[in-house]
C-alpha positions as CSV (number, residue, x, y, z in Angstrom):
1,X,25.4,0.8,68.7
2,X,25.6,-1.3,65.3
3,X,26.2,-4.8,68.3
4,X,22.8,-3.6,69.8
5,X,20.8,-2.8,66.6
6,X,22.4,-6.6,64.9
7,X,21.7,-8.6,68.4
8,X,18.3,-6.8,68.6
9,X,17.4,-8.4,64.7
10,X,19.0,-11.8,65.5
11,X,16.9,-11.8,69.3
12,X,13.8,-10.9,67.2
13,X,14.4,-13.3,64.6
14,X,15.1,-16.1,67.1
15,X,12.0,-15.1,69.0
16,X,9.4,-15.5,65.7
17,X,11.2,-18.7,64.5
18,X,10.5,-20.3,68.0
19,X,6.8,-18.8,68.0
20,X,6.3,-20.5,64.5
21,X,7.5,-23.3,65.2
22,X,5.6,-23.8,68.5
23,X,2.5,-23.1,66.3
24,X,2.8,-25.9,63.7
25,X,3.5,-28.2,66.2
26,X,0.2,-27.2,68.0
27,X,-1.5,-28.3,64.6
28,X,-3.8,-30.9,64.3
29,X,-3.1,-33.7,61.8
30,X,-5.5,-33.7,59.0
31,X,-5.8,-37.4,58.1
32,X,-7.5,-38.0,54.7
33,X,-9.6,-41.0,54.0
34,X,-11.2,-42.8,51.0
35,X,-14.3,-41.6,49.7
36,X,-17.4,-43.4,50.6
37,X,-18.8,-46.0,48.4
38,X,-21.7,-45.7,46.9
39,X,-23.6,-48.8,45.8
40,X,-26.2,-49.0,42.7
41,X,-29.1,-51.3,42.0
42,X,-29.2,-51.7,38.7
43,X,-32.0,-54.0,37.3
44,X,-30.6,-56.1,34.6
45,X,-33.5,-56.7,32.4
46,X,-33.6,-53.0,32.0
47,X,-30.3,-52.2,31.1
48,X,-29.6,-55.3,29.1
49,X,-32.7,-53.5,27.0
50,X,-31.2,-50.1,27.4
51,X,-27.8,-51.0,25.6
52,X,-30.2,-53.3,23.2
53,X,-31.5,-50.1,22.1
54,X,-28.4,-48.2,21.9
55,X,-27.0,-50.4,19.7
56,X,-29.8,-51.1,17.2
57,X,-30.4,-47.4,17.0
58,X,-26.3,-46.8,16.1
59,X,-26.6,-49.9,13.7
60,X,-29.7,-48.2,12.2
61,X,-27.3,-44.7,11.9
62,X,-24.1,-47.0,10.3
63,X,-26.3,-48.3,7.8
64,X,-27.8,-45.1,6.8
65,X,-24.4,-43.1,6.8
66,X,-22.7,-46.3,4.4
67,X,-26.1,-46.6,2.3
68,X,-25.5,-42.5,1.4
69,X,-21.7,-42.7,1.2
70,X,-22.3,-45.9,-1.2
71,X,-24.9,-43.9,-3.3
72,X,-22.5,-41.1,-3.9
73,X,-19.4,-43.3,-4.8
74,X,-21.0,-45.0,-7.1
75,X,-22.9,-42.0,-8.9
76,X,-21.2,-41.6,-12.2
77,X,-17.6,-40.1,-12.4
78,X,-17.4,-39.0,-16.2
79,X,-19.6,-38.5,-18.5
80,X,-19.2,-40.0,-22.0
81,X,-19.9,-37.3,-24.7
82,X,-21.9,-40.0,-26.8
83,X,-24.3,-37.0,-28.2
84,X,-21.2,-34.8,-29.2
85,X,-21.5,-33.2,-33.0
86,X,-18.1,-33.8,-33.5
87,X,-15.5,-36.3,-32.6
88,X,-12.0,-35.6,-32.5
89,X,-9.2,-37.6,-33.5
């Protein structure tokens, strides 16, 4: 009883591993390939003036960021009590 019920797993077993492995073999190959390339026209006078642009425009936004840093570094940092009543010493 326990020979049939362990050669009746093992038959089983034997049978799905052949089935599986009949069935992967039957698989097609996927084969994967390069993307296609995709070519731009790009006219040069227009995107010489494009990045022109860009650049002024970030120059123009530097200078106005440095001007405003510069005006608040250079704002007073103490103030002299020249007007004070009394003076110690």
């Amino acid at each position: 009883m326990v020979a049939r019920k362990l050669l009746t797993a093992s038959a089983v077993g034997l049978s799905v591993g052949l089935l599986a492995q009949n069935a992967t073999g039957a698989e097609t190959l996927v084969v994967q390939k390069a993307p296609l390339v995709t070519e731009y026209a790009v006219d040069t006078q227009l995107f010489r003036n494009d990045i022109d642009g860009y650049v002024r425009e970030l120059n123009r936004q530097m200078r106005t960021t440095l001007s405003q840093d510069l005006r608040r570094d250079l704002a007073p940092k103490v103030v002299l009590a020249s007007n004070e009543l009394r003076t110690r010493s």
